[in-house]
C-alpha positions, 0 to 999 in steps of 0.5 A: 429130131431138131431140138423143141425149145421156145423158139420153134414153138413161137415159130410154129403158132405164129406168135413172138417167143415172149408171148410163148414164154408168158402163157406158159407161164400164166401171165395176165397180159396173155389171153386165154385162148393164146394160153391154150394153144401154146399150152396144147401145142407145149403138151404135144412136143413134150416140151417142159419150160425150165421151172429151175431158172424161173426160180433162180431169178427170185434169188436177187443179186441186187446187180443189173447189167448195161449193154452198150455199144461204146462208151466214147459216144457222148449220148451213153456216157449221160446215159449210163449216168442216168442209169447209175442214179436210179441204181444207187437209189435202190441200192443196186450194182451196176456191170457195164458190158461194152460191145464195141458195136460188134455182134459177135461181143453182143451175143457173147456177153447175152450168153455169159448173163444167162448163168444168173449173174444179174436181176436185169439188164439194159441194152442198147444194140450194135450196128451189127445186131441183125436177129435177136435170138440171143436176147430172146435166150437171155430173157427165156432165163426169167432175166427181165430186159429193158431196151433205150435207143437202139431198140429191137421192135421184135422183142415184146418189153419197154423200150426208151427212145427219143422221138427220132423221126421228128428230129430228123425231119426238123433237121432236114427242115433247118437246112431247107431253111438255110438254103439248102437244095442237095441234102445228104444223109449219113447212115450209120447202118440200116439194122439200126432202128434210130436209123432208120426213123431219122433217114424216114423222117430226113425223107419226109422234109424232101417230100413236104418241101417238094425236093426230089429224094436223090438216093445217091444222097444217102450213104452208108458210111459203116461204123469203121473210121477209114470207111466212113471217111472215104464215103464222105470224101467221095460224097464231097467230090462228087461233080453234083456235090451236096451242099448240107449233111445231115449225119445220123450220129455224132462221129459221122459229123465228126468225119465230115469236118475232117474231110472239109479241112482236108479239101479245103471246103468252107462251113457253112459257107460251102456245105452246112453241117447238122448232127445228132449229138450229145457232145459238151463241145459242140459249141467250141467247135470251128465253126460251131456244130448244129446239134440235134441234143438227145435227153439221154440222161433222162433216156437212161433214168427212165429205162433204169426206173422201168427196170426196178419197178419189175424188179421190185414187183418180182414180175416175170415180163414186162409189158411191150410198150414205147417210150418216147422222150423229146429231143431239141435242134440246137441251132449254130454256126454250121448251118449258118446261124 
């Protein structure tokens, strides 16, 4: 007989292993008829909910955990920054756990939180994380979690963003305006929802602007250095090459100047050039590189603040709702500005 865990009961009424998990444990934010199905279906499975953890979670360790993908990436190095100064004002520690983009260290370190190392955590997903039963387990321990960027929509909680789709249709609408005709999109991964709302929100400008969306012009350029950069080549020597890039993140933009040097493509004159980034030297580059500047310090004070309201409460859950916070297009010489 398979194991009745939170799981298969949310499986089996229909609803998200957190709505199971707060009507068992009598949450206000959970109506009451949702209450008496879960409780009568937890009944009939003789499943009883881990009272033990719950209690272990009263006992503060004063410490919370910051899941990142990398520390090199200038947007959660600012984040992190952000994070820490809300910590030190309510007088917390704070574990940085680095999982190098790969799922396999994300599910690792959600495995090792559980034991009760830690009062909360903050999380940003690697380009690998496609399901999200592991942080579904870590937040079963009572463990309270706040999402900031790359976010997993399934998972009822907070979750700090920029407003991603709107800066990626004003990028792809400044290199229209720069003469732009063949645009391409950088993807990073297709499981990332920051991703996916700057490709969308990339679309949308082809759509306002009548350019036919080419799909040849998004390529998936992988979070593997080599990989990313024969992509770009490729994409640079094609015979109907693009002449602008809109990379969904720093390091893609990164390769893209690379790969101009090395076949001898001028910016912006031969391919113009705008990312997302958060890097301080954006300006110093040669030629220098349109940034769209994330609020990642204010992103990560937010998250942080969110976190330590709950924490402070004592709360079970925290409520499912999205924060968004602006970013700005910083116009330079890559675009031809």
């Amino acid at each position: 007989m398979s194991k009745v865990n939170l799981k298969t009961l949310a499986a089996e009424l229909g609803v998200s292993v957190s709505t199971v998990s707060k009507a068992l444990q009598n949450s206000y934010e959970i109506s009451e008829e949702t209450k008496q199905r879960v409780v009568t279906l937890a009944k009939q499975r003789n499943f009883r909910p881990n009272v033990y953890a719950s209690s272990l979670r009263r006992q503060q360790t004063r410490t919370i955990a910051v899941i990142v993908p990398e520390i090199a990436n200038n947007f959660f190095a600012f984040a992190i920054n952000g994070i820490e100064e809300i910590a030190q004002e309510n007088d917390y520690h704070v574990l940085i756990y680095l999982t190098h983009d790969s799922y396999e260290k994300e599910v690792s370190i959600c495995e090792h939180l559980q034991s009760g190392r830690i009062d909360g955590v903050l999380m940003s997903v690697s380009t690998e994380t496609n399901d999200y039963e592991h942080i579904a387990k870590l937040m079963d321990k009572g463990i309270l979690l706040v999402f900031f960027d790359r976010v997993r929509h399934e998972i009822e909680t907070a979750k700090v963003t920029t407003d991603d789709f709107v800066s990626g249709l004003n990028a792809t609408e400044h290199l229209i305006e720069q003469g732009a005709k063949r645009i391409a999109y950088l993807s990073l991964s297709s499981k990332l929802s920051i991703d996916n709302k700057r490709k969308a929100g990339y679309m949308e400008a082809l759509l306002k602007h009548n350019i036919e969306f080419d799909p040849n012009l998004v390529v998936a350029c992988g979070n593997q250095q080599h990989e990313a950069y024969q992509r770009i080549k490729e994409l640079l020597t094609s015979p109907n090459r693009t002449d602008a890039v809109f990379a969904s993140v720093e390091k893609l933009a990164t390769e893209t100047y690379m790969v101009c040097q090395e076949l001898g493509l001028k910016i912006p004159n031969d391919l113009k050039v705008i990312c997302f980034s958060n890097t301080t030297i954006a300006s110093l580059l040669n030629p220098s590189l349109s940034t769209v500047v994330q609020p990642a310090f204010e992103i990560g004070k937010q998250a942080a603040n969110i976190l330590f309201q709950h924490l402070e409460r004592k709360n079970i859950s925290i409520l499912n709702e999205n924060i968004i916070l602006k970013s700005v297009l910083v116009a330079r010489e890559s675009t031809g500005c």
